[in-house]
C-alpha positions as a Markdown table, in Angstrom:
| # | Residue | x | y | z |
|---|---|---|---|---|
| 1 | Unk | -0.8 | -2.2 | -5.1 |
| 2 | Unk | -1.8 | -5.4 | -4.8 |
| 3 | Unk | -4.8 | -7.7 | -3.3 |
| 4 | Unk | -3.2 | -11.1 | -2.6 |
| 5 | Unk | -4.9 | -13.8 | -4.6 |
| 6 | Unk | -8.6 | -13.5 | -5.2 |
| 7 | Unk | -8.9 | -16.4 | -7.2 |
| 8 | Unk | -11.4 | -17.3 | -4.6 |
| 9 | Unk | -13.6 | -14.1 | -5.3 |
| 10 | Unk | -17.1 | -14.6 | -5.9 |
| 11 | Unk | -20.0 | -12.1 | -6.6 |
| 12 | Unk | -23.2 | -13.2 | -4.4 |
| 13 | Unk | -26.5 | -11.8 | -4.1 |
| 14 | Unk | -27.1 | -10.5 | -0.7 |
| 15 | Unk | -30.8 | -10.4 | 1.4 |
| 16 | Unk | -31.3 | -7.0 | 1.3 |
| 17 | Unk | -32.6 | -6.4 | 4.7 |
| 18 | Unk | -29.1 | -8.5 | 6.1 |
| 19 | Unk | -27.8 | -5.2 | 5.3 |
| 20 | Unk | -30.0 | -2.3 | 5.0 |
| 21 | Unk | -31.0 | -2.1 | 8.7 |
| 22 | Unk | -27.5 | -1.4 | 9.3 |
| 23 | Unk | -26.9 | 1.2 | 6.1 |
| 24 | Unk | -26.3 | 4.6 | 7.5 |
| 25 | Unk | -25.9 | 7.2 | 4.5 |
| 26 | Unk | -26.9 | 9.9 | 3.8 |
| 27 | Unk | -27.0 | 9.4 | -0.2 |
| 28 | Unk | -26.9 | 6.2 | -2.3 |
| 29 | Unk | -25.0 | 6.8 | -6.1 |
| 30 | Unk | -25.8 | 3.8 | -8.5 |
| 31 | Unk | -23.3 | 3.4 | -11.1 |
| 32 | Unk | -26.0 | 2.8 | -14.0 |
| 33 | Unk | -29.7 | 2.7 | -14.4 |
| 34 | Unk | -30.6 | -0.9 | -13.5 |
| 35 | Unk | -28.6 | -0.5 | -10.2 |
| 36 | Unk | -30.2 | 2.9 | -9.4 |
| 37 | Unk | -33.8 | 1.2 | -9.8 |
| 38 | Unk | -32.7 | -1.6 | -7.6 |
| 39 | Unk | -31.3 | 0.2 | -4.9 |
| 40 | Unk | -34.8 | 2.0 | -5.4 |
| 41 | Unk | -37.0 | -1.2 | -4.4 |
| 42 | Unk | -34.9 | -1.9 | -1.5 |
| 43 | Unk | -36.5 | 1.2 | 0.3 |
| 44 | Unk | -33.5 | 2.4 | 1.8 |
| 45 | Unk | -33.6 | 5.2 | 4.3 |
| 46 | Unk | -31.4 | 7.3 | 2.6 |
| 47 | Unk | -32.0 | 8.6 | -1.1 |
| 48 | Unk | -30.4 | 6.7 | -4.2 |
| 49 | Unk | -29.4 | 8.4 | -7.5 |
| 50 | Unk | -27.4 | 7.8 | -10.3 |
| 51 | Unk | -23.8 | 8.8 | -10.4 |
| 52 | Unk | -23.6 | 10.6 | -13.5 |
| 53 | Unk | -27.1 | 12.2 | -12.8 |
| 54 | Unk | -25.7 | 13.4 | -9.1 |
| 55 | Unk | -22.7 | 15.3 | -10.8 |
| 56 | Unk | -25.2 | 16.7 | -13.9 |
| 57 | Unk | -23.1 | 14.3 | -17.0 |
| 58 | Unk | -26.0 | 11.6 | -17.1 |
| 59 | Unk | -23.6 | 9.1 | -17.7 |
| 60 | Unk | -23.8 | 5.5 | -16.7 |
| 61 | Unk | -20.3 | 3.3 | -16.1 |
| 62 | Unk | -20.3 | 0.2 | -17.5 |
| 63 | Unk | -19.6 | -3.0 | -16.1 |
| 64 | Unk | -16.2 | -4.0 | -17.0 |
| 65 | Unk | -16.0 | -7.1 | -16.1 |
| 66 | Unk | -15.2 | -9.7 | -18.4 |
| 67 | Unk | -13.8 | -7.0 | -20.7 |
| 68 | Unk | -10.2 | -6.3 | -21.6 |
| 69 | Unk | -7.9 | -4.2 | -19.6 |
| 70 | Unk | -8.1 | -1.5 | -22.0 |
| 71 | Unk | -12.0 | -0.9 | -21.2 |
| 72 | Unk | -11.0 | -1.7 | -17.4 |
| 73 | Unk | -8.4 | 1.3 | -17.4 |
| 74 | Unk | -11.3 | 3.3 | -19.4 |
| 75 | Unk | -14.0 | 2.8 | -16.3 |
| 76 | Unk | -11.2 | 3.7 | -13.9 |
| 77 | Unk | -10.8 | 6.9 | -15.6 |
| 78 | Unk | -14.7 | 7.7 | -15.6 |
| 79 | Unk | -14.8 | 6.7 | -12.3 |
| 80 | Unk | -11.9 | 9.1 | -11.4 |
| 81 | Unk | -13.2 | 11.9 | -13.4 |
| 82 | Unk | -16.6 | 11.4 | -11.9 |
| 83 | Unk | -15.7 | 10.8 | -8.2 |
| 84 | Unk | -13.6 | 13.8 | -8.6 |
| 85 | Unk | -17.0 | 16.0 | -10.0 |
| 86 | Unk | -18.9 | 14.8 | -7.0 |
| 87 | Unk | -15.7 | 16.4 | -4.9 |
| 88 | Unk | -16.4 | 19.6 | -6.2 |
| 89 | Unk | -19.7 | 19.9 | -5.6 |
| 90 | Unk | -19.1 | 18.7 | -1.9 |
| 91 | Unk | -16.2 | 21.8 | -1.8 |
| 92 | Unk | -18.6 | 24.0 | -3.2 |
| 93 | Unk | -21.3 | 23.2 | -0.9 |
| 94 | Unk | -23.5 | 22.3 | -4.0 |
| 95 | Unk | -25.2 | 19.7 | -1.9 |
| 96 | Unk | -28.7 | 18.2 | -2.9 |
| 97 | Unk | -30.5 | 15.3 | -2.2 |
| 98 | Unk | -32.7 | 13.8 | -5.2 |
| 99 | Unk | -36.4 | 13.2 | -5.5 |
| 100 | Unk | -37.4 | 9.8 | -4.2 |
């Protein structure tokens, strides 16, 4: 599948409160550390946790950007492998919602 040209692309800091009046969740997953404690400072309403914590691995994905496609099709994977984890535990009804 493909997305057209995104040459144009740009990543862009946002003002967090352009966008967290209107966040409705009911859980935040971080893909890494740094993230998780950012998403903390921004106060959200809901609760924020790390991916890899959420599913009980631990594991932080890495940034892949700039990287070769190799390490891009290796964070695809964890993602996959992950997402499908939290699945799981949503099937099982192994639901919980971390400290804050």
């Amino acid at each position: 599948m493909s997305c057209g040209d995104n040459s144009s692309w740009r990543s862009r800091p946002t003002a967090p409160d352009r966008w967290t009046r209107r966040l409705r969740a009911d859980l935040v997953l971080a893909l890494d550390r740094e993230t998780e404690r950012e998403a903390r400072a921004l106060k959200l309403r809901a609760p924020v946790e790390m991916l890899g914590d959420h599913v009980g691995t631990g594991e932080e994905v890495e940034d892949p950007y700039g990287r070769s496609p190799r390490h891009y099709r290796d964070v695809a994977h964890q993602l996959k492998r992950l997402v499908e984890l939290v699945v799981a535990r949503l099937d099982t009804g192994i639901v919980s919602t971390p400290e804050r």
